[in-house]
LUMVO-133507 format. One line per 3 residues: number of its first residue (from 1); their letters; for each residue x, y, z of C-alpha. Coordinates in steps of 0.25 Angstrom, whole numbers, plus 5000, padded with zeros to 4 digits. Layout:
N
NUM) A) X:Y:Z; ...
// end
This chain:
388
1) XXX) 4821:4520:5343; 4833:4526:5346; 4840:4529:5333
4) XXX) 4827:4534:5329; 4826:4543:5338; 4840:4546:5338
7) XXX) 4840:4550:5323; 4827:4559:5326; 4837:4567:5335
10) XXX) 4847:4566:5325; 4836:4572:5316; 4832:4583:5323
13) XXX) 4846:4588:5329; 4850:4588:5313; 4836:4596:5311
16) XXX) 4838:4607:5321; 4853:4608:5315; 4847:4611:5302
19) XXX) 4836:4621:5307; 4847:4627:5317; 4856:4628:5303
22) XXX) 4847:4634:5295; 4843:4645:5306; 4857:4649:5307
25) XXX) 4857:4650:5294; 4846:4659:5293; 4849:4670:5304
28) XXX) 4862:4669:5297; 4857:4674:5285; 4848:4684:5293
31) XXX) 4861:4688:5298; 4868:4691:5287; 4856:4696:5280
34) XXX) 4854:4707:5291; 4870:4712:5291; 4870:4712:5278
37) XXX) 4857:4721:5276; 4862:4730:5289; 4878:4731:5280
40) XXX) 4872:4736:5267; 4862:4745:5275; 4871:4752:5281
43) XXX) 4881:4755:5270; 4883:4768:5266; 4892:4777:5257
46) XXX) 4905:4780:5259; 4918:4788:5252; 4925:4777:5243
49) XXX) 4940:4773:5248; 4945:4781:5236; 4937:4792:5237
52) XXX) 4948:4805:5239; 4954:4799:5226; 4942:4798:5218
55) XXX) 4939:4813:5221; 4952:4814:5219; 4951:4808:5205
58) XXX) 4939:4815:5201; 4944:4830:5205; 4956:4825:5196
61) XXX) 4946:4822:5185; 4940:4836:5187; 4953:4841:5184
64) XXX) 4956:4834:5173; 4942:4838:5168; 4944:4854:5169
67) XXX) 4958:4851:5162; 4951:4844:5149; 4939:4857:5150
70) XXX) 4952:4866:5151; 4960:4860:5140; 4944:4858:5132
73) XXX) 4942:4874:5132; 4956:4878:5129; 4953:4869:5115
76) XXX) 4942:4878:5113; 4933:4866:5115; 4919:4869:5121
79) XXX) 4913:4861:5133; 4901:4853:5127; 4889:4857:5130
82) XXX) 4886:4842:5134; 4894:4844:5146; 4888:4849:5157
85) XXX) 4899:4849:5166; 4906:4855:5156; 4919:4845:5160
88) XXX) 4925:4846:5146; 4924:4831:5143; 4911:4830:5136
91) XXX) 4913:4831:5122; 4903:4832:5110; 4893:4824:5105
94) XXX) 4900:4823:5091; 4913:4824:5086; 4923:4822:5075
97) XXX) 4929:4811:5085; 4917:4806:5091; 4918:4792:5091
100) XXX) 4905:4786:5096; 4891:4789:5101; 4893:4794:5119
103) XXX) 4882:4796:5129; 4883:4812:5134; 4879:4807:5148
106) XXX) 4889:4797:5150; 4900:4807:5144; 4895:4818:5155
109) XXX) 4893:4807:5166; 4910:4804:5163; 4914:4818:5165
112) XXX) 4912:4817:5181; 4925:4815:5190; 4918:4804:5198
115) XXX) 4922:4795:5187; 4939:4797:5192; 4932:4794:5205
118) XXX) 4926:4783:5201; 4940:4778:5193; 4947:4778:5205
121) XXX) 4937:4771:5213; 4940:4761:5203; 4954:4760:5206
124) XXX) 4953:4758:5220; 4944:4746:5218; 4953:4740:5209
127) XXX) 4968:4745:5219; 4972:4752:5207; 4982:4762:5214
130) XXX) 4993:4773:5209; 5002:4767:5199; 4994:4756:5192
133) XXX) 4991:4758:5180; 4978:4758:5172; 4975:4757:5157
136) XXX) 4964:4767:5153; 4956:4767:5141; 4951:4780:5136
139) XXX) 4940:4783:5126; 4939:4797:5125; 4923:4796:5126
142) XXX) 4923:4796:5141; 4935:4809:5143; 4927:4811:5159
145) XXX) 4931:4795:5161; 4945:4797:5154; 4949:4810:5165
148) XXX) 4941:4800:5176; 4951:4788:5175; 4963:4798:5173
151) XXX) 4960:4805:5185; 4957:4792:5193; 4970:4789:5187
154) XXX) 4978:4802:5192; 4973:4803:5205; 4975:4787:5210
157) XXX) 4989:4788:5202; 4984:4775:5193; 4993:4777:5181
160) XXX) 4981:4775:5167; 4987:4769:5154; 4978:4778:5146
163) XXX) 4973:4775:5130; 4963:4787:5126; 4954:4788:5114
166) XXX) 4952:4799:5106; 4939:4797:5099; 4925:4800:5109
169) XXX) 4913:4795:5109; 4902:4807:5109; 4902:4817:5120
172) XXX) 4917:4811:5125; 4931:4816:5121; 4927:4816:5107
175) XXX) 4932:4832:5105; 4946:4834:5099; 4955:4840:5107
178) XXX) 4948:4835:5120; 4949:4821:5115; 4954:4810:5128
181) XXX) 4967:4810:5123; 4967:4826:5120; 4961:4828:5136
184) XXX) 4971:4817:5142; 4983:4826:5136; 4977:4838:5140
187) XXX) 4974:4833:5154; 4990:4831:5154; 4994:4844:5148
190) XXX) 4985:4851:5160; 4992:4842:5171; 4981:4836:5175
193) XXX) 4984:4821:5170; 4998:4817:5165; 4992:4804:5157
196) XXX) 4996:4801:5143; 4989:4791:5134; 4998:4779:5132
199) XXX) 4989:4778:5118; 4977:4784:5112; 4968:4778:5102
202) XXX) 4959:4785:5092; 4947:4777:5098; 4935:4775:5089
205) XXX) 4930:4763:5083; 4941:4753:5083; 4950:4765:5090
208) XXX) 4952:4768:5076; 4945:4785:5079; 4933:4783:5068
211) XXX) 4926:4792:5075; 4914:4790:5066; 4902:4797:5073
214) XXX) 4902:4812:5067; 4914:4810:5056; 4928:4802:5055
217) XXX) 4935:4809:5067; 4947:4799:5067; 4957:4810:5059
220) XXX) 4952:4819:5071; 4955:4808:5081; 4968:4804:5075
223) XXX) 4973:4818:5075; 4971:4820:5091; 4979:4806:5092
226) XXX) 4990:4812:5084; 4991:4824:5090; 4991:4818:5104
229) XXX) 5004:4813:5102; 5000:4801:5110; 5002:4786:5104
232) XXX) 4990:4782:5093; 4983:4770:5094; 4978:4767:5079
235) XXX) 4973:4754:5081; 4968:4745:5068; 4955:4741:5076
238) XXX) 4951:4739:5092; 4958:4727:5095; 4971:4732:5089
241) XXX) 4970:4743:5100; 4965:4735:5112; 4977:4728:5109
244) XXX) 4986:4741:5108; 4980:4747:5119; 4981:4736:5128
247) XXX) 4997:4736:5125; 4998:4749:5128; 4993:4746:5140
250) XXX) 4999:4733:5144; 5013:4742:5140; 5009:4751:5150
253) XXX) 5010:4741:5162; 4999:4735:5173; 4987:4740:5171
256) XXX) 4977:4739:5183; 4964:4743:5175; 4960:4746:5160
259) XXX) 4951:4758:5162; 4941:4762:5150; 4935:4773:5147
262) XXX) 4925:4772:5136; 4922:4763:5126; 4932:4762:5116
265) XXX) 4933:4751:5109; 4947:4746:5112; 4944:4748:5126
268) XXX) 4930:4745:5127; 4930:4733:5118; 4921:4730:5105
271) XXX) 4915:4718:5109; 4901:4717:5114; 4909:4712:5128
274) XXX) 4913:4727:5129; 4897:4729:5132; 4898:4719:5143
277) XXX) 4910:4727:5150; 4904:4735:5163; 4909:4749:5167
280) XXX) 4917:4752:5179; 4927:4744:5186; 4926:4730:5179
283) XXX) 4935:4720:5185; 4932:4706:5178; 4927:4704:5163
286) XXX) 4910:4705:5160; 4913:4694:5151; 4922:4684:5145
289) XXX) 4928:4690:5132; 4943:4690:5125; 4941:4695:5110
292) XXX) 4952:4706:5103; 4942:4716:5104; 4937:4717:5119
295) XXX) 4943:4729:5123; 4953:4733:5133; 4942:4732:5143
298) XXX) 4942:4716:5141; 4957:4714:5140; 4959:4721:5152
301) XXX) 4948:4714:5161; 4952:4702:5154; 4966:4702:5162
304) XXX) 4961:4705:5173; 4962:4720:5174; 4949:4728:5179
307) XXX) 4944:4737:5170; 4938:4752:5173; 4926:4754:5162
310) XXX) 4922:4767:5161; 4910:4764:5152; 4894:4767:5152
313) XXX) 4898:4779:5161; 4883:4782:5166; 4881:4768:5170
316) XXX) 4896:4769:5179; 4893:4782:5183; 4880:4775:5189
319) XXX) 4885:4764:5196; 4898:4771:5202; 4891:4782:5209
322) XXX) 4895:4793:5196; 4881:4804:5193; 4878:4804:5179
325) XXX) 4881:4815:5171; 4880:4824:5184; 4878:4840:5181
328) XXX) 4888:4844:5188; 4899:4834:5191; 4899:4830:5206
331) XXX) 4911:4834:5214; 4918:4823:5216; 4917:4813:5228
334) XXX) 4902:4815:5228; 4896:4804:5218; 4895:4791:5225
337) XXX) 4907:4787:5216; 4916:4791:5230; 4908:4783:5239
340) XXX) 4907:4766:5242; 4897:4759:5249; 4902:4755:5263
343) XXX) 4896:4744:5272; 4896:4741:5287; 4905:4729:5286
346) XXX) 4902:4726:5302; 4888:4722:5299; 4892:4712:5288
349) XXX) 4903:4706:5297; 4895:4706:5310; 4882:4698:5302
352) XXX) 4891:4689:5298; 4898:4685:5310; 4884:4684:5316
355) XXX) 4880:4674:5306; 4889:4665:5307; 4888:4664:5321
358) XXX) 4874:4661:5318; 4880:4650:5310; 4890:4645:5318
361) XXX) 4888:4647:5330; 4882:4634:5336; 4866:4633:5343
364) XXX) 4871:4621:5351; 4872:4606:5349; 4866:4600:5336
367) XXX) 4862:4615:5333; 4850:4613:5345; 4847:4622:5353
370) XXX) 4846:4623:5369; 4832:4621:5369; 4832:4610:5359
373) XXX) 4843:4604:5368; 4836:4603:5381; 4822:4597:5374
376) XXX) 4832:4586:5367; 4837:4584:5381; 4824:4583:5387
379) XXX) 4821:4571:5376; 4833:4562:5380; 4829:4565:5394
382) XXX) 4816:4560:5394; 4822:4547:5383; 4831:4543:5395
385) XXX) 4819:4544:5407; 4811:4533:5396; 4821:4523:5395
388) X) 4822:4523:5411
// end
C-alpha cells in the first residue's frame, strides 16, 4: 500500500511539474509576444547613419548632370522632348547606335540623384570606405545610374575601376557625341570628375556594336571608340570579353564590389541564370551556376564578392524608397532613400529578460506551490494520526 501510494505522489509531483512547465512556457511566449508587438509598434523613421554623404553624393550628381546638359547644348544637341526634367541624359527613341528596345519610364526614373544616395548607402552596408577600389560596369543605357555610382564614388573617396559601353539601348546614351564614354570625358574636361575608363567596349550583341534596331551603327560606334583615345575592347564574342574585362580588373588590384549598370551581356550574362539575378545589393549567388558565359555578375559573386545590380530600375526604385519617374526631381535627402527604420531596442531586451525569469526562476520545490504544499502536509499529517 505504500509504494502504491508512494508512486501516486510520484505521479502527481511529476504532473504538476509538467502543467507548471508548460504554464511558464506560455506566459513566456505571451511575454515575448507582447515586447515584440510594443518594439515594431513604436518604431519610427529616422536619418540613415550616412545620410550628410548621401546628400552629399546626390548634389555631386546634380552637378555632374548640369555639366553633361552644358557639354549636350554646346554640341548643338537638343534636350529630348521625352525628358521632362530636362537633365540632358535621356536620349531618343531611335538612333543609328540604338542597340536594344528601353522603357522611357525606367530611363526618366534613373536621372534622379537619390540613386548616388542610394549607392552610398550601399557602401556603408558593405564597410566599403575611401581608397577600396570597385569595379564598375557601364552600359551606356542607364547614363543617370552611370553619374549615380561616380558620384557615390567621388564623394565616399571609393576609387571605381570603370569599363563603359558605347552602344544604348532606346532613350539611354544612345546619341553620339553624348554617348557614356563621350559624357565620362566630358565630365573630366569640366572638373567635375577625374575618372578615365580603364577600357571601353562597343557593347552590343556580343559586345561586338551591331547596333541593329534602326541601321548597322557599329561604324558609328567604332568611330567614337577611335576617337576617344581610350584602349578598345573588340572582343571575338561575350565570353572572350568577360574574360578581358575581368583581367582588366583583376590587374587593377582588390576589388570590394563589381557594380553593374545595365544589361550588357558581358556583365549581365547570357544565360537564363542572368533572369534569376536580383537588383540591389546582392551579397550570395540566386543560384548555383559556373558556365563561360555567366557574366561578370557570376564570376564576381561566385568568389565572394558583393555585387551592386543596378537593374529593373522601377522595381529598385520601389523597394529602396526612390519616386518613380517623379516631375520634378526631389531635392535630395527627402525620398525615404535617407531614412532607416529604427526600433526601441529596451522593450526587446526588457521582455526577454522577463521571460526567462519566468522560465527560470523556480515556483518552489518539485515546481508546487505554497498552497499545494500545505494540502500535501496536511495528508501525511492526517497518515501519521492513523497509524497511531
Amino acid at each position: 500500500m505504500r509504494s502504491i501510494i508512494g508512486n501516486v505522489r510520484y505521479v502527481g509531483r511529476a504532473g504538476n511539474r509538467g502543467m507548471h512547465s508548460l504554464l511558464r512556457a506560455a506566459l513566456a511566449s505571451a511575454v515575448v509576444a507582447l515586447t515584440l508587438w510594443l518594439t515594431f509598434s513604436t518604431s519610427y523613421m529616422a536619418k540613415h547613419e550616412s545620410y550628410d554623404v548621401m546628400v552629399a553624393a546626390a548634389e555631386k550628381m546634380i552637378e555632374a548632370t548640369a555639366a553633361v546638359k552644358a557639354h549636350r547644348l554646346a554640341l548643338g544637341i537638343r534636350v529630348s522632348p521625352d525628358d521632362v526634367n530636362a537633365t540632358g541624359l535621356i536620349g531618343e527613341e531611335l538612333t543609328d547606335i540604338t542597340t536594344t528596345p528601353g522603357n522611357l519610364t525606367s530611363k526618366r526614373t534613373a536621372t534622379n540623384p537619390d540613386f548616388a544616395a542610394l549607392t552610398v548607402k550601399y557602401f556603408h552596408e558593405l564597410g566599403i570606405t575611401n581608397g577600396d577600389k570597385v569595379a564598375v560596369g557601364a552600359s551606356g543605357s542607364f547614363p543617370g545610374i552611370v553619374l549615380a555610382v561616380l558620384s557615390a564614388c567621388w564623394t565616399t573617396g571609393v576609387e571605381p575601376v570603370v569599363i563603359p559601353s558605347i552602344g544604348a539601348s532606346e532613350y539611354g546614351a544612345n546619341v553620339p557625341g553624348v554617348t557614356s564614354v563621350e559624357m565620362i570625358d566630358a565630365l573630366r574636361a569640366a572638373g567635375v570628375f577625374d575618372y578615365v575608363p580603364a577600357m571601353i567596349s562597343l557593347g552590343g550583341p556580343e559586345d561586338s556594336g551591331e547596333a541593329g534596331i534602326l541601321t548597322d551603327g557599329r561604324p558609328v560606334i567604332l568611330d567614337i571608340a577611335q576617337r576617344s583615345g581610350h584602349p578598345l575592347l573588340l572582343p571575338a564574342d561575350t565570353v572572350e570579353s568577360i574574360r578581358r574585362r575581368l583581367a582588366v580588373y583583376e590587374a587593377a588590384g582588390d576589388m570590394k564590389a563589381f557594380i553593374n549598370v545595365g544589361g550588357a551581356e558581358p556583365n549581365y550574362g547570357s544565360t537564363l541564370a542572368s533572369l534569376e539575378f536580383p537588383n540591389g545589393l546582392v551579397t550570395k549567388p540566386p543560384v548555383k551556376i559556373d558556365t563561360p558565359d555567366m557574366g561578370l555578375v557570376y564570376e564576381f559573386i561566385n568568389r565572394g564578392i558583393p555585387v551592386l545590380h543596378f537593374l529593373d530600375i522601377k522595381g529598385l526604385a520601389t523597394k529602396s524608397g526612390i519616386p518613380i519617374d517623379p516631375v520634378p526631381l526631389p531635392q535630395p535627402g527627402t525620398s525615404l532613400v535617407y531614412y532607416e527604420r529604427r526600433y526601441q531596442k529596451a522593450y526587446a531586451a526588457a521582455g526577454l529578460v522577463l521571460a526567462l525569469g519566468v522560465l527560470l526562476v523556480p515556483l518552489g520545490p518539485l515546481g508546487l506551490g505554497r498552497e499545494q504544499r500545505q494540502g500535501q502536509g496536511r495528508v501525511r499529517g492526517r497518515g501519521r494520526e492513523r497509524r497511531r
